[in-house]
N, C-alpha and C positions, 0 to 999 in steps of 0.2 A: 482157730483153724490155721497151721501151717502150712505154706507153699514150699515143698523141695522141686527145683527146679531141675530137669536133667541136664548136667554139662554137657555141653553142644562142642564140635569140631569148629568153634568159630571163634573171635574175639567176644570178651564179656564188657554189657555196656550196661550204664544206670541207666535201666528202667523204672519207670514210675508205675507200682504197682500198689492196686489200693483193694484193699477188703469192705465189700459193704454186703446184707446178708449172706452172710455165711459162703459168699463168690469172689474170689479174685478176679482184676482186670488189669491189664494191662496200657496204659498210654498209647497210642497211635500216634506218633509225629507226622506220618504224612496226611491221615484222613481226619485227624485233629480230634480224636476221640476213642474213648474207655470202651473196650470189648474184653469179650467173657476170655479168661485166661486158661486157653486149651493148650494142650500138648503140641497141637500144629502150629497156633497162633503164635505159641513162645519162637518155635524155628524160624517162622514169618515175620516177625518183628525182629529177630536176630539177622536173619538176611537182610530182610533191607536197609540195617544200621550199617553191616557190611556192605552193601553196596555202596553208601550213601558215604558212610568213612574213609573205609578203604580202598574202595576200587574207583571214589570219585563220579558215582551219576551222581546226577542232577535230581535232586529231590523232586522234582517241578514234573519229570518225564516220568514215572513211577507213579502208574496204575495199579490199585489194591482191587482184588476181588471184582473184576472186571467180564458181564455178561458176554456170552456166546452161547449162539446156538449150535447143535452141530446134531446131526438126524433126526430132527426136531424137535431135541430136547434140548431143554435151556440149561445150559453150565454157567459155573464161573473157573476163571481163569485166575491163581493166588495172586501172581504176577505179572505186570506187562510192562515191557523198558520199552519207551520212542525213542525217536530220533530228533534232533532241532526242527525237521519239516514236519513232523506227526508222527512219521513212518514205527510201525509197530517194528524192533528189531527185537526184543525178545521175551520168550515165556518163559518163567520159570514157576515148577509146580513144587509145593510145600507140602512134606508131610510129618503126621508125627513121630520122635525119634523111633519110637515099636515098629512101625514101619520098616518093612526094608526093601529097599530099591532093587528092584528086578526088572525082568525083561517085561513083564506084564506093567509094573509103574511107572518104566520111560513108554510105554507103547501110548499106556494113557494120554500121557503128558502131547507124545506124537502128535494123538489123532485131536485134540485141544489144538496142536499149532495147525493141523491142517486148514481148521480155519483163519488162523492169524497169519498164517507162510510168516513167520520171521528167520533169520538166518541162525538165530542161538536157539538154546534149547535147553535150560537145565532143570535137574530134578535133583532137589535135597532132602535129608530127614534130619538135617543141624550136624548127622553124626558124619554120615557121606555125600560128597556131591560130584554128581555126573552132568559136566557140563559137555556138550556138543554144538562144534560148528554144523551147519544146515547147507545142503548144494541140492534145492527143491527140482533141478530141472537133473540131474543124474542119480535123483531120489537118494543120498547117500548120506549120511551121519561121519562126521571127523570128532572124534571124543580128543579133547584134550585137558591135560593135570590142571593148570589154572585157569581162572578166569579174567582178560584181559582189564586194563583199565577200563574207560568208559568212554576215552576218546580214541582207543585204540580197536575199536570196535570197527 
C-alpha cells in the first residue's frame, strides 16, 4: 500500500513514515511518537517542522493536541505556542488540505481561542494559511501575509 502524500504550501521535510498493517504513520518529534497518518496529521506535522525550522520556536513551548473545554464540551486544540513564562501566545488550527479555509473555519478556530485569549490565531490546510494578530479588548483581528519569527512575537 502506497502513501501519495498531497504537496503542501510549506517546505518538505524527511519524515519518518513507517507501514505496519496495512496503516501508515507518521514520527512525532515533539510528542515522541507514531500516529495514524491522516490528511490533517500530514499538515500538523509539516507546521510544526516549519515552526520549529523556520520561524525558530522553541520545540519545548509547542503543545500538540491540547484539551479545552468550551460550552461544555471538551475539544482539543491542534496547537498551542507559550511563551518563556507559560503564557499561551498562540493557536493554530490544522486542517486537512480538502478543507478549505472560510469564514466559518477561522470562526471555529476563534471560539477555540476564546478560551486560551492568545494574541495569534492561525488556521492552515498546508495549502493556505491565515494568520492573525489578536486585540481581545477592541475584539478585532489584524490578518497579516507572514508569520513572525518566534522572538519577534
Amino acid at each position: 500500500m502506497s502513501f501519495t502524500p498531497t504537496p503542501l504550501n510549506l517546505p518538505q521535510y524527511p519524515f519518518k513514515i513507517t507501514l505496519k498493517d496495512k496503516q501508515h504513520y507518521i514520527f512525532d518529534e515533539v510528542r515522541k511518537k507514531h500516529l495514524v497518518l491522516t490528511p490533517e496529521e500530514w499538515v500538523r506535522q509539516h507546521f510544526i517542522q516549519y515552526l520549529i525550522l523556520e520561524k525558530k520556536f522553541p520545540r519545548a513551548l509547542i503543545q500538540i493536541e491540547g484539551g479545552l473545554s468550551l460550552n461544555k464540551l471538551q475539544k482539543r486544540t491542534d496547537i498551542v505556542i507559550f511563551n518563556t513564562a507559560g503564557e499561551r501566545i498562540m493557536v493554530i488550527e490544522c486542517k486537512a488540505p480538502s478543507v478549505k479555509i472560510t469564514q466559518a473555519t477561522f470562526d471555529q478556530a476563534a471560539r477555540y481561542n476564546s478560551v486560551h485569549k492568545t494574541r495569534w490565531l492561525v488556521v492552515t490546510n498546508g495549502l493556505k494559511h491565515c494568520y492573525a494578530q489578536i486585540d481581545h479588548l477592541a475584539e478585532k483581528f489584524l490578518f497579516i501575509e507572514t508569520l513572525p519569527e518566534y522572538q519577534l512575537l
